[in-house]
C-alpha positions as CSV (number, residue, x, y, z in Angstrom):
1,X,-61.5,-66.2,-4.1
2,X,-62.5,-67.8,-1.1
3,X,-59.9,-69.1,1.7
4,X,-60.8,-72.1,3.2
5,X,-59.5,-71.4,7.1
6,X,-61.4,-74.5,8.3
7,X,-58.5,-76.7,6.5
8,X,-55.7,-74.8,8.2
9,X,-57.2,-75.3,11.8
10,X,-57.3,-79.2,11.0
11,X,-53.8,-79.2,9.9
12,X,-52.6,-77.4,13.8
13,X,-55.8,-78.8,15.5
14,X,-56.6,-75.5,17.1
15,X,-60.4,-74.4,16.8
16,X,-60.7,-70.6,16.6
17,X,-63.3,-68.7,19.0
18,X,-62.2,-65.8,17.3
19,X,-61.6,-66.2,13.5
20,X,-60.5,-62.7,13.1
21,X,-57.2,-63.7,14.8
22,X,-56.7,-66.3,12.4
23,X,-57.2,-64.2,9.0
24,X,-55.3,-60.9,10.9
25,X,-52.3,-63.3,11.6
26,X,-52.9,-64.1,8.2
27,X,-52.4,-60.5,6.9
28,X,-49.3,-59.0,5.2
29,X,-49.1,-55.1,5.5
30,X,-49.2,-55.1,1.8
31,X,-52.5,-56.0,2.1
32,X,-54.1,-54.0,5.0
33,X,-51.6,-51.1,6.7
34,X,-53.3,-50.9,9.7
35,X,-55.0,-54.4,10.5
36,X,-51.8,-56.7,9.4
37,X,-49.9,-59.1,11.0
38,X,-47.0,-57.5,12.5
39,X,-47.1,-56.9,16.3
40,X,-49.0,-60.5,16.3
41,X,-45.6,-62.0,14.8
42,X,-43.9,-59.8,17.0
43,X,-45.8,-61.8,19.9
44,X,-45.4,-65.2,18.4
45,X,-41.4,-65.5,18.2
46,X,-41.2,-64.8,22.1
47,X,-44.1,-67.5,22.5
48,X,-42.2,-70.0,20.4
49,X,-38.6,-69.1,21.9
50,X,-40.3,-70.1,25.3
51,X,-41.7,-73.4,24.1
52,X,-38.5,-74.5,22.7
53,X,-36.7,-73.3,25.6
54,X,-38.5,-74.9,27.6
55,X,-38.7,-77.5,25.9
56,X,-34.9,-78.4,25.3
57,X,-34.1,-77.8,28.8
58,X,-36.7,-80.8,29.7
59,X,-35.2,-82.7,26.9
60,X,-31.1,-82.1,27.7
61,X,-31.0,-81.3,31.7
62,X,-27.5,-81.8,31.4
63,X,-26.2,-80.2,28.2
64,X,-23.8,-77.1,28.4
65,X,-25.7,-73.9,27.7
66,X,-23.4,-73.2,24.6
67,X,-25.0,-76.8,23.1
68,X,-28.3,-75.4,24.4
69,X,-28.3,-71.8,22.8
70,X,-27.0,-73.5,19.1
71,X,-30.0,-76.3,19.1
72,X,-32.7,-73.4,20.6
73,X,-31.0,-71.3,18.0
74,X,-31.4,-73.7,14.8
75,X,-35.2,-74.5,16.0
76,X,-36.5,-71.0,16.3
77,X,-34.8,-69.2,13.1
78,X,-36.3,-68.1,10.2
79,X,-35.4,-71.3,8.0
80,X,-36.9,-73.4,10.3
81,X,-40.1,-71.3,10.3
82,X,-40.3,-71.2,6.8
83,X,-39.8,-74.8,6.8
84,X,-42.9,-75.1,8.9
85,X,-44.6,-72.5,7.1
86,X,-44.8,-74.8,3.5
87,X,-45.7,-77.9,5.6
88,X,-49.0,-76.0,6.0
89,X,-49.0,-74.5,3.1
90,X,-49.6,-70.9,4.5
91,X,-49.2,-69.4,1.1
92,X,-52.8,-70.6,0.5
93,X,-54.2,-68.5,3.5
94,X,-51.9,-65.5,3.7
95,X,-53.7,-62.1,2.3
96,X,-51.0,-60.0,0.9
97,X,-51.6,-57.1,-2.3
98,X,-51.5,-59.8,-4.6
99,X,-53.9,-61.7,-2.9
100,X,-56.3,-63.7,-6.1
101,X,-53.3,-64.0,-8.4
102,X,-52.5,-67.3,-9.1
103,X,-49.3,-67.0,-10.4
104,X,-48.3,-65.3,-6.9
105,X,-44.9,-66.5,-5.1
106,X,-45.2,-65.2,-1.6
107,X,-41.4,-64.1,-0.9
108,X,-40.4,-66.8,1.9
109,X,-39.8,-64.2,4.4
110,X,-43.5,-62.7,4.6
111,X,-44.4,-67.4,4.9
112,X,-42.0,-67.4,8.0
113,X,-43.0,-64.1,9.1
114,X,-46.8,-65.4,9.2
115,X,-45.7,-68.9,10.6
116,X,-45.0,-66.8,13.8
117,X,-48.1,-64.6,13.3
118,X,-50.0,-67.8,13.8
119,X,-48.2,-68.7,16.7
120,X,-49.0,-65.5,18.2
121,X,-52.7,-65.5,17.2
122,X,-52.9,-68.9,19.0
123,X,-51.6,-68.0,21.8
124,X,-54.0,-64.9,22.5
125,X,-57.1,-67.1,21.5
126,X,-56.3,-70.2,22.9
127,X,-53.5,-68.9,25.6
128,X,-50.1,-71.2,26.6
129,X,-50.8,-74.1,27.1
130,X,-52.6,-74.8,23.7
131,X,-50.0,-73.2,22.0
132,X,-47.2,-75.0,23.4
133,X,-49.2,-78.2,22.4
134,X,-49.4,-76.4,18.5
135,X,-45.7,-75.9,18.4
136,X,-44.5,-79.1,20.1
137,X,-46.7,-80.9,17.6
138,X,-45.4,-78.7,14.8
139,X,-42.2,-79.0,15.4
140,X,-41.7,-82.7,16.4
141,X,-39.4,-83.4,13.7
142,X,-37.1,-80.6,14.0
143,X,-36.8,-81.3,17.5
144,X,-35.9,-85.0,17.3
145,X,-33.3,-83.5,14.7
146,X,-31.8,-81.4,17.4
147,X,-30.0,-84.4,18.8
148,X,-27.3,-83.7,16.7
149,X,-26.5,-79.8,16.6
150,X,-25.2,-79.6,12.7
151,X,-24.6,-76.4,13.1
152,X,-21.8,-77.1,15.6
153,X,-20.1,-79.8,13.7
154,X,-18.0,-78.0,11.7
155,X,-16.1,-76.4,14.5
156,X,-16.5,-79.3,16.8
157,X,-14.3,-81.1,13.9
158,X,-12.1,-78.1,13.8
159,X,-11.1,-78.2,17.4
160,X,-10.3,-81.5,17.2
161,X,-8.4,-81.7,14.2
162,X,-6.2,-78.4,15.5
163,X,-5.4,-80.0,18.9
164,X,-4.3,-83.2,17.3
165,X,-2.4,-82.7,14.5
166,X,-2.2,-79.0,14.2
167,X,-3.6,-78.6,10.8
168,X,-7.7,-77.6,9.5
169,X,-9.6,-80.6,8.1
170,X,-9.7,-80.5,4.6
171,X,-12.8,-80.1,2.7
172,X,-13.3,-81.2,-0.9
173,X,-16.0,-80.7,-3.5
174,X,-16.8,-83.9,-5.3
175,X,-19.8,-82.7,-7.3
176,X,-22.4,-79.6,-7.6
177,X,-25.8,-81.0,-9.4
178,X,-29.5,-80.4,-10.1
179,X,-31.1,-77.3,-11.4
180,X,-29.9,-73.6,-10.1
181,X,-33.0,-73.5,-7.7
182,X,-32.6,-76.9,-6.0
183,X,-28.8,-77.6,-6.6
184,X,-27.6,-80.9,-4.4
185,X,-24.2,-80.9,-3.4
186,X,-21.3,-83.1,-2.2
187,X,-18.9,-82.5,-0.1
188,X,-16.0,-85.3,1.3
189,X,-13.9,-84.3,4.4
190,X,-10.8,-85.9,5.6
191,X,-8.2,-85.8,8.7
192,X,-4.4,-86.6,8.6
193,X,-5.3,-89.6,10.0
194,X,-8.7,-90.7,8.5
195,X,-10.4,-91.7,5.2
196,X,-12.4,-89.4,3.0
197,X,-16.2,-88.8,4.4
198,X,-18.0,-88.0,2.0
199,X,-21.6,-86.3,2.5
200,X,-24.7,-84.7,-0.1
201,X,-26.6,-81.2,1.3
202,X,-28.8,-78.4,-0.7
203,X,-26.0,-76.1,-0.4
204,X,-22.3,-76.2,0.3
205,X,-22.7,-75.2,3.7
206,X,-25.2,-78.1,4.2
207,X,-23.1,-80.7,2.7
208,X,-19.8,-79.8,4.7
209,X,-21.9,-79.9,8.2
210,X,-23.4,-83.4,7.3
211,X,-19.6,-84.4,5.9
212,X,-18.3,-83.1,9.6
213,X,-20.9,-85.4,11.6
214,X,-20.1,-88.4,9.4
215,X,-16.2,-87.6,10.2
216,X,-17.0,-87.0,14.1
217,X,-19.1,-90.0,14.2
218,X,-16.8,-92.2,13.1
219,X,-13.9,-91.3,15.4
220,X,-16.5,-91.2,18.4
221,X,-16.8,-87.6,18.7
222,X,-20.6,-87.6,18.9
């Protein structure tokens, strides 16, 4: 089966000179043992910790470096790589053992594993500047996102609900539906002193982070 590489370019604008960078960033060990993937992924994370980095500091010249290190750290992690990773649809281009089977499911690992392979093979055919373009691009959404770092809400609630009235916020379950592989939860939160904010997230953890913003938000936290 033919792999149509010209339709993954157009999706990151980035021309190849050298199209064996493309297909080798493309390449789980599975496939080839010694002409794989791995020390170009290896490459790719630094590049893309540097763009965002580099990025957020331009973006929030005044935020704390704690703030800084949780927002840098939600961009650059595996779920967010993965998430970029189906955008393009990288399971359509990556050569793994398997390779020709239709019925294949690429573990999401080896996708976010590749989604900085890409990075990496970008950056040694195109160099920085091109690839800084590619991953701002890329990750536009995500960054906008990072205005609010949900990963900090939680605690951020926490804090305040300890120094205030000395007691934990209490989270509540109100319903757990959808099928086992795309369950959609929600999740209501309350302080002594407040209403019950309820919120919806793909997991529990999800639901109780977006539940914490919509408490903090409303008693002008964040």
């Amino acid at each position: 089966m033919k792999i149509d590489y010209q339709t993954l370019e157009k999706k990151i604008k980035v021309n190849f000179k050298n199209k064996t960078l493309l297909v080798k960033s493309l390449t789980h060990k599975s496939f080839d043992k010694e002409n794989n993937n791995e020390k170009i992924e290896f490459l790719g994370d630094r590049v893309l910790g540097l763009v965002i980095a580099k990025k957020l500091l331009e973006i929030y010249p005044d935020e704390k470096e704690g703030i800084l290190d949780k927002k840098f750290a939600s961009l650059v992690n595996k779920k967010t790589c993965l998430e970029i990773a189906k955008k393009l649809e990288l399971q359509k281009y990556i050569l793994t053992f398997k390779s020709g089977n239709k019925n294949n499911n690429i573990e999401d690992k080896v996708l976010a594993d590749c989604c900085e392979a890409l990075i990496g093979s970008i950056y040694l055919d195109k160099g920085f500047n091109s690839t800084e373009k590619a991953i701002l691009s890329l990750w536009s959404k995500n960054i906008k996102n990072s205005v609010i770092t949900q990963i900090d809400a939680k605690t951020k609630l926490q804090e305040f609900s300890l120094k205030k009235f000395k007691k934990l916020p209490l989270y509540k379950v109100i319903s757990n539906t959808g099928p086992r592989h795309k369950p959609l939860f929600k999740v209501g939160v309350k302080l002594i002193d407040t209403r019950l904010f309820i919120s919806e997230g793909k997991s529990k953890k999800d639901a109780e982070q977006n539940a914490a913003i919509m408490c903090l938000k409303n008693i002008k936290k964040i």
